[in-house]
N, C-alpha and C positions, 0 to 999 in steps of 0.2 A: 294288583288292581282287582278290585270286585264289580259283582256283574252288575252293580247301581254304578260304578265310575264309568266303567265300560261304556255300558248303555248312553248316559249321559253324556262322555266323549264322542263316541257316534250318535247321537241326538244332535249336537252342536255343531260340530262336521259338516253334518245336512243341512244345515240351517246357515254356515259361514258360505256354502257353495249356492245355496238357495239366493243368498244375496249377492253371491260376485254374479250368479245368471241375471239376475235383478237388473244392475247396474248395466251388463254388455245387453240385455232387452233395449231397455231406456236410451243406450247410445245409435242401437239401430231403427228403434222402433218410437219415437217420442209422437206421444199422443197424449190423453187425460188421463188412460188408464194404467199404460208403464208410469205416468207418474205418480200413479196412487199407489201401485204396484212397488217403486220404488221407495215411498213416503211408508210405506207399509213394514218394508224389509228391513229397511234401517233401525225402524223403532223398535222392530222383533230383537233384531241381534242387539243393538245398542243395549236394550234390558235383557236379555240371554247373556252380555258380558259381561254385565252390572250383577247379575247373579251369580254366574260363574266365579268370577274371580273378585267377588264383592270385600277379601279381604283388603286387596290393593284398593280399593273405592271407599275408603271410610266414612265420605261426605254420605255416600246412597245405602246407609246404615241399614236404613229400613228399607228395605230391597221389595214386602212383604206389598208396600201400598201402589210403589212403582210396578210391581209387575200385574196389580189390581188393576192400575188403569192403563198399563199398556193392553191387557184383556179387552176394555169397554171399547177403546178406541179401535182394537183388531178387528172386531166384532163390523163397528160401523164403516170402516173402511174394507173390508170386503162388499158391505153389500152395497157400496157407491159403486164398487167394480161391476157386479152384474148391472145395476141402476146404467152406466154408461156404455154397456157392451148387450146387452137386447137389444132389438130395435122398433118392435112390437108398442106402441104407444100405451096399449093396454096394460104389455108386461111391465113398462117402465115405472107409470103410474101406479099398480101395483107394488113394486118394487119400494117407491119412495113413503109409500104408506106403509112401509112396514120400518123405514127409517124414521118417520115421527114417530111412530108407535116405540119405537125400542128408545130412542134419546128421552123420550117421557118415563119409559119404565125406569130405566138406567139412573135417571135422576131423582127420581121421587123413590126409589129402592135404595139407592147410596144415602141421600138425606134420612132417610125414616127407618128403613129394616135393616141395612145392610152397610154400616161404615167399612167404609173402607183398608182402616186402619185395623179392623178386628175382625173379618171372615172375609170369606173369597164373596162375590156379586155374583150370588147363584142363579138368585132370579133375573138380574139382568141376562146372565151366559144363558139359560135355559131360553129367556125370549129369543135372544140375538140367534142361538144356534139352530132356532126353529126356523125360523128366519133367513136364515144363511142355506138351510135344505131346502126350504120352500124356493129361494130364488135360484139355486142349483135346479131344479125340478124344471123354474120356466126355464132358463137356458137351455137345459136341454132338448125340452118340446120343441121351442124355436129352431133349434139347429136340426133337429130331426127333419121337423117339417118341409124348413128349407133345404136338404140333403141337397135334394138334387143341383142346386144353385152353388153349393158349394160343400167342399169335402169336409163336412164337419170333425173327423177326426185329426184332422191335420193342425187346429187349431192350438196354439198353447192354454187355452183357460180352456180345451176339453180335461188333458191330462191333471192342469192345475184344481178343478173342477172335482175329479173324482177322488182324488188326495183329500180335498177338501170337507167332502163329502162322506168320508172315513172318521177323519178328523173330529168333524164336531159330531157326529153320531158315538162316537165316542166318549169325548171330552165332557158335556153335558151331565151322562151319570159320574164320571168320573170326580168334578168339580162338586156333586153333591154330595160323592160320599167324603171328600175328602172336606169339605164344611164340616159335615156328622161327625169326624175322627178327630177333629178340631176342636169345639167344641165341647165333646166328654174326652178332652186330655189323652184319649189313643196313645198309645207308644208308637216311634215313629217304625219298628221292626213290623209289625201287627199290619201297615199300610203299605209298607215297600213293594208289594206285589201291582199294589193301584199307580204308584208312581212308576216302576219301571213298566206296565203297559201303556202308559201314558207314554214313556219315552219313544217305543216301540212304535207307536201308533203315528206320533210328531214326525220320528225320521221316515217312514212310509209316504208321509204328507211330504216335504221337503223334498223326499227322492224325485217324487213322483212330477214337484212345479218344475225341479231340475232339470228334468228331461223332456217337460212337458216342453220350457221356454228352450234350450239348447240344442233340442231337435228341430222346433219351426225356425229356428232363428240360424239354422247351418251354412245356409246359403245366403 
């Protein structure tokens, strides 16, 4: 096994346990946002298996557009998560203004610049994952400010939070070089470096929701 299988098999690991935490959230904790939470994790793994083992899946051939728009829809469905987990009317409203803004970019960049079928939705991810730190940023304010009222670190979307945060500070330039490598025909040996930090960076995120939800949820 090589260090891209490797990686990849622990990429998926994090991600298989990221959703069985998902699921035991959801059963103890059902609100709006385990179920976005939920709605969320499902789509991740379901297209991580769809890629993974896309030999046994011959209907989901093109793997290449499903996992295109499982991206846009990840995107929007985190920042429904903060949108319903501030409580700040300001931050909320903020928050959803940056949801129209990104389903506009999203749609008029797939239609015009960016098919789906032929490069990654850079400009969509680059909006969305500005987007997604910005509303990381209020939450956090929020929970600072309110310390005193309540233990902010205890919360599962502190840890989920800073994973996240990782994440798309990462993913961002990652998604655009990997457009660029695209594009002028790159060898894929030339880019394995970009992809297994990318892997590297995923199971960080993953570990990090795992413990985030599995430790408030002990009791």
């Amino acid at each position: 096994m090589n260090t891209e299988q490797l990686l990849h098999n622990i990429s998926y690991c994090s991600e298989l346990l990221a959703y069985l935490a998902t699921i035991l959230f959801y059963t103890r904790r059902q609100s709006v946002v385990s179920f976005i939470l939920l709605l969320l994790m499902s789509m991740i793994f379901i297209t991580e298996t769809l890629g993974k083992f896309k030999s046994v899946f011959p209907a989901f051939h093109n793997i290449f557009i499903v996992q295109n728009v499982e991206m846009l829809i990840e995107i929007l469905l985190f920042l429904l998560v903060y949108h319903f987990s501030v409580r700040g009317l300001f931050l909320k409203r903020t928050i959803k203004v940056m949801i129209i803004i990104y389903i506009l970019v999203a749609v008029c960049a797939t239609l015009i610049w960016q098919p789906l079928d032929q490069m990654f939705p850079t400009y969509s991810l680059v909006t969305g994952g500005i987007f997604i730190l910005v509303a990381i940023q209020l939450y956090f304010y929020e929970g600072i400010k309110n310390m005193q009222e309540q233990s902010f670190y205890k919360s599962y979307l502190f840890y989920i939070s800073i994973g996240l945060f990782i994440f798309y500070a990462n993913e961002m330039p990652v998604m655009t070089l990997f457009n660029y490598f695209l594009q002028n025909n790159t060898s894929v040996d030339k880019i394995m470096f970009i992809f297994n930090l990318k892997l590297i960076v995923s199971t960080i995120f993953y570990s990090l929701y795992s413990f985030g939800i599995l430790w408030t949820t002990k009791k």
